[in-house]
Backbone bond lengths (Angstrom), bond angles and torsions (degrees), N, CA, C in turn:
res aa  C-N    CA-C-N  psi(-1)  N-CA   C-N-CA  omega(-1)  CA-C   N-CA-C  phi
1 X - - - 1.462 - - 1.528 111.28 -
2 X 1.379 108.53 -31.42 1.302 110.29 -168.57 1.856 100.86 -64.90
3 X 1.531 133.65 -26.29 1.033 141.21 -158.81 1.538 95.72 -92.62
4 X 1.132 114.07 -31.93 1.875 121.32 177.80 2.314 93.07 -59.57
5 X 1.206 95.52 -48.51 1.512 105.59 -162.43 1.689 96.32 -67.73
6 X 1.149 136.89 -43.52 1.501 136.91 -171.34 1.072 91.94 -71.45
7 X 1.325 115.93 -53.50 2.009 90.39 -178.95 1.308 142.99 -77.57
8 X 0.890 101.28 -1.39 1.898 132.54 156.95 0.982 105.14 -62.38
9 X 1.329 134.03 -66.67 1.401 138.17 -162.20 1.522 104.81 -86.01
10 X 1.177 119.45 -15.97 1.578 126.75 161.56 1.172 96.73 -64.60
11 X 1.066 131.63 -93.60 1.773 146.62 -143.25 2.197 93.77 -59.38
12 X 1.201 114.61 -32.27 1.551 112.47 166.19 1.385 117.08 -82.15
13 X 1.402 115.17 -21.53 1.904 101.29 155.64 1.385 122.95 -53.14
14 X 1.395 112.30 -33.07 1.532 132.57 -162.89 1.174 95.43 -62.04
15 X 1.444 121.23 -48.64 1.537 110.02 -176.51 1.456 137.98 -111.42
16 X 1.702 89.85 42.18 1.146 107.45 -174.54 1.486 126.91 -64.98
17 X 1.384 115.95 1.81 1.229 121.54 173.08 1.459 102.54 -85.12
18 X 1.310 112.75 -70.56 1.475 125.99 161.69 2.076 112.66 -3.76
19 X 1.478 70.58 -54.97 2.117 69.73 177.75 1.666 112.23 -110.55
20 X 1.256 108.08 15.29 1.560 115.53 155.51 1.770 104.71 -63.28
21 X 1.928 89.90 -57.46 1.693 94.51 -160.79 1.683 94.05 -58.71
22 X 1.104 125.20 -45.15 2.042 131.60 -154.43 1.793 71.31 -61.33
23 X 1.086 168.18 -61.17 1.639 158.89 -96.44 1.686 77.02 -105.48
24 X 1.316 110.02 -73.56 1.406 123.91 -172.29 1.281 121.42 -31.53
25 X 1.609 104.93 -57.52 1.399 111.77 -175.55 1.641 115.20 -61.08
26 X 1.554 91.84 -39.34 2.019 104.99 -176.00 1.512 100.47 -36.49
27 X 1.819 105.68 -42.33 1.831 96.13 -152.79 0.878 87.41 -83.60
28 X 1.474 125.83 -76.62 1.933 121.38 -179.58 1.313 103.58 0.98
29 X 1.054 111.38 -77.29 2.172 120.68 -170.56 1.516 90.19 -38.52
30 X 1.723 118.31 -63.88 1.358 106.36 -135.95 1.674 113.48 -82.81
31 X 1.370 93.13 2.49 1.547 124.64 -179.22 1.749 94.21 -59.27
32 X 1.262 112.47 -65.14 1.657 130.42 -127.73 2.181 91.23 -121.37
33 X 1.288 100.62 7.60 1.526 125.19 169.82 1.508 141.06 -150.47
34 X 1.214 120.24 -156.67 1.125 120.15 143.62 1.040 137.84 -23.03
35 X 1.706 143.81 63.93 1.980 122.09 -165.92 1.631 104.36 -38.52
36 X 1.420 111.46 -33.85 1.511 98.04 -153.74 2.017 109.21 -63.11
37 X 1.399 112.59 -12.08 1.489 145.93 -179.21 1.717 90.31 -41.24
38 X 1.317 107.43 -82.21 1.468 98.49 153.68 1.245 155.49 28.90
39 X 1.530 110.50 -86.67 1.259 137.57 175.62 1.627 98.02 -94.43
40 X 1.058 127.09 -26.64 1.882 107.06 -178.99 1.442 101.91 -71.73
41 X 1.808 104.81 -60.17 1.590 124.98 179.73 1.901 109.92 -26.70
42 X 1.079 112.42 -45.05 1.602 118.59 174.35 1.025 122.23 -80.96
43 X 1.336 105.58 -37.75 1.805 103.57 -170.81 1.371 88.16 -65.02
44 X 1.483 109.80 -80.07 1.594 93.08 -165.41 1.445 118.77 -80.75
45 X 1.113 131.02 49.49 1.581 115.94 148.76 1.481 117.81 -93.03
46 X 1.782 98.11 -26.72 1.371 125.24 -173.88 1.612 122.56 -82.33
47 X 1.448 103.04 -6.72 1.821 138.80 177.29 1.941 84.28 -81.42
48 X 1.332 92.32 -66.69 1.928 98.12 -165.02 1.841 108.00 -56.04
49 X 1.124 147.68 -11.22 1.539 174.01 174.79 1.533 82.43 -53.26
50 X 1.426 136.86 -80.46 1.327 143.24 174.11 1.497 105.74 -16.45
51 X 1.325 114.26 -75.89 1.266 92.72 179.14 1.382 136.63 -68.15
52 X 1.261 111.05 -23.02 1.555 114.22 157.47 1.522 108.84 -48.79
53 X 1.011 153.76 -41.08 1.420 144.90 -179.85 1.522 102.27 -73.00
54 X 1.210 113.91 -44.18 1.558 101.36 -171.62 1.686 107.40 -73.83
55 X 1.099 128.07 -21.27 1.315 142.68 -173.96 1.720 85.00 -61.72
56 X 1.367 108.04 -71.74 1.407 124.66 -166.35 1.661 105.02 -51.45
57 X 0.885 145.49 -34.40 1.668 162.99 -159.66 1.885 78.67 -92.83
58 X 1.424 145.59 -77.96 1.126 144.39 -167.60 1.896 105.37 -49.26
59 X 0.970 111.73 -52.51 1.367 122.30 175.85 1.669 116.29 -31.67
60 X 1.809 105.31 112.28 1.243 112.84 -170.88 1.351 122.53 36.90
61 X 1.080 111.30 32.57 1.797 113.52 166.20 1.207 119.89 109.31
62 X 1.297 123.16 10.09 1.512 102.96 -135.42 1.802 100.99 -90.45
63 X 1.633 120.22 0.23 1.205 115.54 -171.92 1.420 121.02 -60.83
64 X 1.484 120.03 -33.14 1.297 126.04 -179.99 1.552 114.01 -74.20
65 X 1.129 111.38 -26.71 1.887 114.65 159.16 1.429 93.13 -38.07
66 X 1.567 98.48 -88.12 1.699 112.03 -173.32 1.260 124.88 -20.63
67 X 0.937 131.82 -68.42 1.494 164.61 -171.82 2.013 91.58 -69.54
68 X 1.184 146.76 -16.84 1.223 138.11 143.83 1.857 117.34 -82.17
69 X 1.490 123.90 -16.93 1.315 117.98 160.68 2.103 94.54 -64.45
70 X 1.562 100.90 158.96 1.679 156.55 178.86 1.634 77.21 -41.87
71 X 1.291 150.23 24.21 1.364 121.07 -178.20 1.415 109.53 -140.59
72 X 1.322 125.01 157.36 0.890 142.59 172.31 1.461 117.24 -63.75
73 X 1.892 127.92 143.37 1.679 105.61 153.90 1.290 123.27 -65.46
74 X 1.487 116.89 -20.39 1.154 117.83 178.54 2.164 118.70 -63.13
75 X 1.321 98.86 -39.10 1.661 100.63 156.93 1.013 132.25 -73.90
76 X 1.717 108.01 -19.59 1.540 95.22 171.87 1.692 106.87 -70.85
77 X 1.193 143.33 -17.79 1.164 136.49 -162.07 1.190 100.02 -108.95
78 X 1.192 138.60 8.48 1.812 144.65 172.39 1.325 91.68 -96.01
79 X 1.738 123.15 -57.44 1.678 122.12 -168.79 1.781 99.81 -62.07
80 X 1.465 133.10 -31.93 1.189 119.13 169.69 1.616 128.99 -75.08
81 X 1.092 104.67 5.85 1.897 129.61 -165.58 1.492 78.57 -84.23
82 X 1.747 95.79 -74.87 1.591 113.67 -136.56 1.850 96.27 -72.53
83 X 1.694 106.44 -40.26 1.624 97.57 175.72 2.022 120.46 -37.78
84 X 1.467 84.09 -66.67 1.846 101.36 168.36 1.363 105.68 -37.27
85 X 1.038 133.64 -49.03 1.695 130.30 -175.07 1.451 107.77 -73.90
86 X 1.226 103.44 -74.93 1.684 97.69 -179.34 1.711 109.78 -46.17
87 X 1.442 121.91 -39.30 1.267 107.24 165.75 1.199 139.04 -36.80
88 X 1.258 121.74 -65.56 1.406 177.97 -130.72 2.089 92.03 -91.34
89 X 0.909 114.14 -69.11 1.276 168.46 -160.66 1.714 102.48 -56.92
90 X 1.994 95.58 -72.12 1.316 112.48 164.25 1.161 126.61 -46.31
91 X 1.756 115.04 -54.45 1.184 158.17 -113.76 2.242 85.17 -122.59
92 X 0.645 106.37 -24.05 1.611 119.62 178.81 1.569 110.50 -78.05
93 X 1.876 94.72 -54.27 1.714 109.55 -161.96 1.357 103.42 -83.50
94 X 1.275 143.69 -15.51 1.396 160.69 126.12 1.296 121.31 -23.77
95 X 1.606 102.59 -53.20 1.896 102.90 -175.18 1.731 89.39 -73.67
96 X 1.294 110.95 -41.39 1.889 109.57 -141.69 1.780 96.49 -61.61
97 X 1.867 108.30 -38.10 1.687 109.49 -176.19 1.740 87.58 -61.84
98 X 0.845 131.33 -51.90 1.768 134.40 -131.23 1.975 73.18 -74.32
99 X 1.344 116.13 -56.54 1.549 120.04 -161.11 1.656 118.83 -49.63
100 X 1.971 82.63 -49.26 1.558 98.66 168.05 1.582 139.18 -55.16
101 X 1.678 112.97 -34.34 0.894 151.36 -179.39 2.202 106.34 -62.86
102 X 1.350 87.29 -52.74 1.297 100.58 171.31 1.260 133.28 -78.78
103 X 1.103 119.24 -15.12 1.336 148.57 159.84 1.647 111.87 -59.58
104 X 1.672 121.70 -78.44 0.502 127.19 167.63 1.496 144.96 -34.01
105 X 2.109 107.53 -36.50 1.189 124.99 149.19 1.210 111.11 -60.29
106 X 1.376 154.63 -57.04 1.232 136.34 -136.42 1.681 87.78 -94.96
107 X 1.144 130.13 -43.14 1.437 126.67 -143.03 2.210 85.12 -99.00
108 X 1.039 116.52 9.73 1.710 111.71 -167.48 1.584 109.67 26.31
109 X 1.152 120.15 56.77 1.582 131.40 -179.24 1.235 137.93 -172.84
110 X 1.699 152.40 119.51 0.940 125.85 179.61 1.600 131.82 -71.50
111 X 1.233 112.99 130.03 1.220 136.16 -172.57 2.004 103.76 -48.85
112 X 1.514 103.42 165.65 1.765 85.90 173.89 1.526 109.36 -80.59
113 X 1.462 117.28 127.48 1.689 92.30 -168.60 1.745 104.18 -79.13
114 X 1.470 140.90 -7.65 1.130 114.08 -158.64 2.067 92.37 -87.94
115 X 1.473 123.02 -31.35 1.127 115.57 172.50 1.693 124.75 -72.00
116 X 1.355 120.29 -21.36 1.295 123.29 151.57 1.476 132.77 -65.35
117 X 1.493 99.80 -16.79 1.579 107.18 176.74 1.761 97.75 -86.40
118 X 0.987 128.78 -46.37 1.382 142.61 -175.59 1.535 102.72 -66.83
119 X 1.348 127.80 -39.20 1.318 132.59 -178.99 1.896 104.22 -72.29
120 X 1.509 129.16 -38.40 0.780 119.47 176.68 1.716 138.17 -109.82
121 X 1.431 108.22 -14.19 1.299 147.08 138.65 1.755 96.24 0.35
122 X 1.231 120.07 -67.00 1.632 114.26 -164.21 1.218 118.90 -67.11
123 X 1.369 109.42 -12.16 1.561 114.31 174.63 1.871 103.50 -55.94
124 X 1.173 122.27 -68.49 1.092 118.50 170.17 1.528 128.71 -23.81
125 X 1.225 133.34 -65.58 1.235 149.58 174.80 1.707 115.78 -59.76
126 X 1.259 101.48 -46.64 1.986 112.51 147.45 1.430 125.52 -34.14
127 X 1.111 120.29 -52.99 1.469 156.78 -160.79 1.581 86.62 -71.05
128 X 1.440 97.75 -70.00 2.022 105.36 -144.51 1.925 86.57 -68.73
129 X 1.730 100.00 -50.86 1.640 76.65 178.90 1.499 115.05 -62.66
130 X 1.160 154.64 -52.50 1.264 132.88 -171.41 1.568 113.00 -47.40
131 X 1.571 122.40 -61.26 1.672 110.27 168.22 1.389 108.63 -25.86
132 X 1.456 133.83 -82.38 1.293 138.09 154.66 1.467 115.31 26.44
133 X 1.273 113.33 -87.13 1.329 122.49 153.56 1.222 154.97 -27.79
134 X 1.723 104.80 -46.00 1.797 134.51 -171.13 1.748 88.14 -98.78
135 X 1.174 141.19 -39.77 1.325 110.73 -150.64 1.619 100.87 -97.69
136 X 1.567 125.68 -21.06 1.324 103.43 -177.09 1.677 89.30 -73.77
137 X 1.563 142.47 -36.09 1.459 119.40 -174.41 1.628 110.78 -54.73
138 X 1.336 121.18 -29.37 0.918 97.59 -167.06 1.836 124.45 -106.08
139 X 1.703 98.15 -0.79 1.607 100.57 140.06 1.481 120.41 -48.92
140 X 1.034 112.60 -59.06 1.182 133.88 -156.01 1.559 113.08 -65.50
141 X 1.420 127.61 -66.84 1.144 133.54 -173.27 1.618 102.92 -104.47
142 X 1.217 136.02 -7.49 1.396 126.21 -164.36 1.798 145.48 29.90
143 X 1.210 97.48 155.28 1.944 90.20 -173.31 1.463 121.95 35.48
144 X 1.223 118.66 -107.36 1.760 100.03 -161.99 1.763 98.91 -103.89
145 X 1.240 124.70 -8.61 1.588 117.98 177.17 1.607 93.33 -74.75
146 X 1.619 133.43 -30.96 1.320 95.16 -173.81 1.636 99.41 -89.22
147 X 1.179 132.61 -20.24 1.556 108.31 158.33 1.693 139.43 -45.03
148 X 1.533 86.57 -36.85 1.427 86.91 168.12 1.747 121.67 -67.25
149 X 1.178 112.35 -48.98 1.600 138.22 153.71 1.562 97.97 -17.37
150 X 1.422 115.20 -84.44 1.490 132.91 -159.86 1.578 107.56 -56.51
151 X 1.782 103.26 -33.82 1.449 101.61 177.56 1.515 116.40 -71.29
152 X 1.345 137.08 -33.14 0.752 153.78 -150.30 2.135 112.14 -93.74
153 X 1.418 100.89 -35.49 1.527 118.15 162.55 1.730 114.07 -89.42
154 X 1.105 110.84 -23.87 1.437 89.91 149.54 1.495 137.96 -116.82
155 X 1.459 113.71 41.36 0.829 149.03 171.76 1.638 111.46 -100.54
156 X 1.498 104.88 -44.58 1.326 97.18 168.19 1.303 119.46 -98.39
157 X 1.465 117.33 3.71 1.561 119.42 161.73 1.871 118.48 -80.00
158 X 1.178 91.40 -17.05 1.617 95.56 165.92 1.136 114.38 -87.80
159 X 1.523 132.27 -27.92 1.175 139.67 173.33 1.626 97.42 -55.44
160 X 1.232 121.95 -87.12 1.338 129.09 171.72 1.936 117.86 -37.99
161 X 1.022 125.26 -24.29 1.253 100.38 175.78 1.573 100.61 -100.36
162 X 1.474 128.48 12.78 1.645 115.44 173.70 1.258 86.08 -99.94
163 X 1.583 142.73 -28.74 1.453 134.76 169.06 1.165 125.09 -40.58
164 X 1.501 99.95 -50.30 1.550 114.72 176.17 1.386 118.24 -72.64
165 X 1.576 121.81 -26.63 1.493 113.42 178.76 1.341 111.98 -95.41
166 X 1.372 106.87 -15.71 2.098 92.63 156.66 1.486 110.13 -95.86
167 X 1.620 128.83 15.16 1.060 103.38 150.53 1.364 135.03 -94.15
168 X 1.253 99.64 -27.91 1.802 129.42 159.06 1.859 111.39 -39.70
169 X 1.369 93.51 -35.57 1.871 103.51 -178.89 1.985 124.46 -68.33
170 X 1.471 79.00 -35.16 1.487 101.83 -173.81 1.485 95.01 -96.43
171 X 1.050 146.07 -26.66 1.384 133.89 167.66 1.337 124.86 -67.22
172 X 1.426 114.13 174.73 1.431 122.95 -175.63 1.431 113.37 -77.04
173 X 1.330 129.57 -6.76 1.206 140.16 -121.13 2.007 74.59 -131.06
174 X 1.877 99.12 115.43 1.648 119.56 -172.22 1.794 93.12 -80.85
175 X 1.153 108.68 104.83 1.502 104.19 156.52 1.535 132.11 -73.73
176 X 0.846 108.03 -14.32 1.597 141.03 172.61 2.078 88.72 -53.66
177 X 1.225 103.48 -76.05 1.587 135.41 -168.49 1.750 92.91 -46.15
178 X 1.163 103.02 -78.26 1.772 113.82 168.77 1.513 101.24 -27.45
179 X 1.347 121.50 -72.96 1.783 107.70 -148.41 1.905 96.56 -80.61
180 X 1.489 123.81 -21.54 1.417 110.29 166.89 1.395 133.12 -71.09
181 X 1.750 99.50 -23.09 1.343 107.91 167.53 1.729 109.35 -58.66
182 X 1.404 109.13 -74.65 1.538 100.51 170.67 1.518 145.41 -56.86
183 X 1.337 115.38 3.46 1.353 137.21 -161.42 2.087 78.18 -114.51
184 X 1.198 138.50 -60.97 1.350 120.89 164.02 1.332 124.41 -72.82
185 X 1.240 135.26 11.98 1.098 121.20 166.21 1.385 115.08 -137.89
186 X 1.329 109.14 52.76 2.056 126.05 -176.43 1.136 119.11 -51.06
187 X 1.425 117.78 -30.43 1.575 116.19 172.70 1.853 108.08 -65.87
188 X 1.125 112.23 -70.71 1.288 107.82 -176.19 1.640 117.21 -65.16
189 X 0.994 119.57 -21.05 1.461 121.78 160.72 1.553 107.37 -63.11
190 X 1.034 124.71 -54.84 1.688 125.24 173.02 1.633 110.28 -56.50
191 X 1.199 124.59 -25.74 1.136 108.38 179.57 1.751 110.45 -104.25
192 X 1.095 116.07 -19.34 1.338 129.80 155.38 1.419 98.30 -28.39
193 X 1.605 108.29 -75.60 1.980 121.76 -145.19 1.661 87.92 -82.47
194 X 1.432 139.75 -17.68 0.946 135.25 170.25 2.018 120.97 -65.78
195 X 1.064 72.57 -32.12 2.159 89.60 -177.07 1.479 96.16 -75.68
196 X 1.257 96.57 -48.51 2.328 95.24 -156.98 1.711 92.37 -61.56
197 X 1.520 122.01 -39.32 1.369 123.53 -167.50 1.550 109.97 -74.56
198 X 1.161 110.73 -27.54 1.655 103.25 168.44 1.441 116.60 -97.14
199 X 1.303 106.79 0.79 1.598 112.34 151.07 1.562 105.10 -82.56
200 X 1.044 121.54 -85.03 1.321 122.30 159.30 1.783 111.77 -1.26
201 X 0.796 118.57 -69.49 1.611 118.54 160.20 1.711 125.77 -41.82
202 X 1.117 90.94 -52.19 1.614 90.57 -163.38 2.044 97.96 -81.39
203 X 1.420 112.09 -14.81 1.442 107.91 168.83 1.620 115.01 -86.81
204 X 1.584 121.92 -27.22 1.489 130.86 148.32 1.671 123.75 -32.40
205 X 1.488 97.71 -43.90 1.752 109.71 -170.97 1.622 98.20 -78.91
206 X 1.112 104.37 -57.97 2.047 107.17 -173.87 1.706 82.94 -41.77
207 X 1.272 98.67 -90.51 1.444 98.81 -169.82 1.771 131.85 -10.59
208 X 1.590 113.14 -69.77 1.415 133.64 146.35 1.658 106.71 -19.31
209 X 1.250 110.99 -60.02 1.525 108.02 -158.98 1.733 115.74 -77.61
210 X 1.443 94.23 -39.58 1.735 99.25 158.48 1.178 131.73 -61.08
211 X 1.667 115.89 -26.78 1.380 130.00 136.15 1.541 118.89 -4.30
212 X 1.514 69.57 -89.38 2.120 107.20 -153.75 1.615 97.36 -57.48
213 X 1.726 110.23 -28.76 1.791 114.14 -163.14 1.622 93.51 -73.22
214 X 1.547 118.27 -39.65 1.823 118.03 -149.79 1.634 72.43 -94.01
215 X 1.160 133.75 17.45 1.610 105.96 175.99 1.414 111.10 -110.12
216 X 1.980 91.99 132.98 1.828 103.83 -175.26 1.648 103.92 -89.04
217 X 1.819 110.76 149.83 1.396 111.95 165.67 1.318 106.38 -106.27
């Protein structure tokens, strides 16, 4: 697996210009906005990189090469877990200095860091669940059928969460109460959305791997 992971991180040196310019643009944005713009803008562009490798692994054949190296399918879909994370991850601790940094200029002061860490913190956990999502479609259906796929499930996840917030409206149930409860209690809410997403993960991978096993080259 470890040889699945070097070439990941090979084929993302390659475009290291590519994410020179995305560095650039983050501040520009976070200049003329939000700093925190920044740190989302990277995390997840650098979440979406995953599928660029697997795209690249589909490319003219090359899975049955793979799949004759020392490894399992089941590692190849752990080395795309753990790449996305450490990406993800990197790609987070990068925006948050670049965010912080900007912060600090505009406001001539440091910010409180344990409520700025908590204020920006969810980007991460955002991130891993959306990968979550994109990579078993795109084992699965590949290149533009799993876009079409992906468009189409969150399409009906928007369907379902405007269901749910006019049903939430008409109920007894204080939404008001809900978002102050979690808005005072950010630590355990952050570690809450942190748990479900690495659950969320580790039910992504089963999934992925039953994938990658029923898949013919």
């Amino acid at each position: 697996m470890t040889g699945l992971l070097i070439k990941d991180f090979r084929l993302f040196l390659q475009q290291k210009r590519f994410f020179a310019i995305l560095v650039f643009i983050a501040i520009i944005m976070g200049l003329n906005s939000d700093s925190t713009f920044a740190m989302a803008y990277l995390t997840f562009v650098c979440a979406f990189f995953v599928l660029s490798t697997i795209s690249y692994d589909e490319f003219d054949n090359s899975y049955p090469f793979l799949m004759t190296l020392p490894v399992r399918r089941s590692d190849y879909v752990k080395s795309k877990y753990l790449f996305g994370i450490i990406l993800s991850a990197s790609a987070w601790l990068a925006g948050f200095l670049i965010s912080l940094g900007l912060t600090i200029a505009r406001n001539t002061g440091f910010p409180d860091f344990y409520e700025y860490l908590c204020a920006t913190i969810i980007y991460l956990p955002l991130t891993l669940i959306i990968m979550d999502i994109i990579v078993p479609f795109q084992l699965k259906f590949g290149g533009d059928k799993a876009r079409i796929a992906m468009f189409l499930f969150f399409g009906i996840v928007a369907i379902a969460v405007y269901a749910s917030v006019k049903l939430l409206e008409k109920s007894t149930l204080n939404v008001d109460n809900i978002i102050k409860f979690f808005n005072e209690n950010q630590l355990q809410s952050m570690i809450l959305i942190i748990v479900l997403s690495f659950i969320a993960t580790f039910i992504s991978g089963l999934i992925s791997s039953h994938i990658m096993n029923r898949k013919e080259f």
